[in-house]
N, C-alpha and C positions, 0 to 999 in steps of 0.2 A: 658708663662708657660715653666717650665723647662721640659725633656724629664720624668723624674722618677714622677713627677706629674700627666703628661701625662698620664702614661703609671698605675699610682693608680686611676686614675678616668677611664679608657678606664675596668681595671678590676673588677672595681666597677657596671660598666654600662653593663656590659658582665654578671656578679651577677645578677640583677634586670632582665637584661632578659633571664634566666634560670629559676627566680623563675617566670617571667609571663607566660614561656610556662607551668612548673608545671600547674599554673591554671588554664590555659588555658583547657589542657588534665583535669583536675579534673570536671570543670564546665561541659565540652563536656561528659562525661562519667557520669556524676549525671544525667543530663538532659537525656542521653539517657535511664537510668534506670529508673526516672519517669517517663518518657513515656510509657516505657511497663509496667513497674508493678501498677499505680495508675489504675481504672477503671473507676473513678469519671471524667466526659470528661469534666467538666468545670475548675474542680483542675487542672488538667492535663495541659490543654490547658493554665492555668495562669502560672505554672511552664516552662514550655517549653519556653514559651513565656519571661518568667523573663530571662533564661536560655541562651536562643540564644539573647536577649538583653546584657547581662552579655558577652557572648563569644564575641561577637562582639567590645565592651568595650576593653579588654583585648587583641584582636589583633589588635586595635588603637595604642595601650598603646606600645605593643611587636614594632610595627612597626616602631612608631616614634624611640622607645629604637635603635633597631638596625640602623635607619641614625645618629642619634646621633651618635654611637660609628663609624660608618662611616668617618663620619667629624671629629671625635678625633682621627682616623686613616688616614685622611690628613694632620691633624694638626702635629702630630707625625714625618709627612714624610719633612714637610717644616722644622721642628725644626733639624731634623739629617742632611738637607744640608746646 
C-alpha cells in the first residue's frame, strides 16, 4: 500500500471509532435513565441488562478499531523508511 492509502484508511478507521464512542456514551446514558426512571423491576432489570450487554458489544468493537489503526500506524512508519 501506498502512504496516501494509508493514511485514507487510518482516517477512515479513526471515523468508525468516533462514532463507536458516540454510542458507546448514548447506550451508557439511556441505560442509566432507564434504570431510575422505569419502576416496573422486571422491565428494568431486562433493559439494563440488554443495556450493559450492548455497551459491552461496543467497547469490543471500539477496541479492536483502535489496534487496527495502531498496526496502520506501523504500517505507515515502515512505508516512510
Amino acid at each position: 500500500m501506498d502512504k496516501e492509502t494509508l493514511r485514507k484508511e487510518i482516517d477512515y478507521h479513526i471515523n468508525i471509532k468516533n462514532n463507536l464512542w458516540l454510542a458507546i456514551v448514548a447506550t451508557v446514558s439511556g441505560t442509566l435513565a432507564v434504570f431510575f426512571a422505569l419502576i416496573n423491576g422486571a422491565l428494568k432489570s431486562i433493559f439494563v441488562i440488554i443495556g450493559i450487554l450492548f455497551t459491552i458489544l461496543l467497547l469490543t468493537g471500539y477496541s479492536r478499531t483502535n489496534d487496527y489503526i495502531g498496526k496502520l500506524f506501523k504500517k505507515l512508519k515502515k512505508e516512510e523508511n
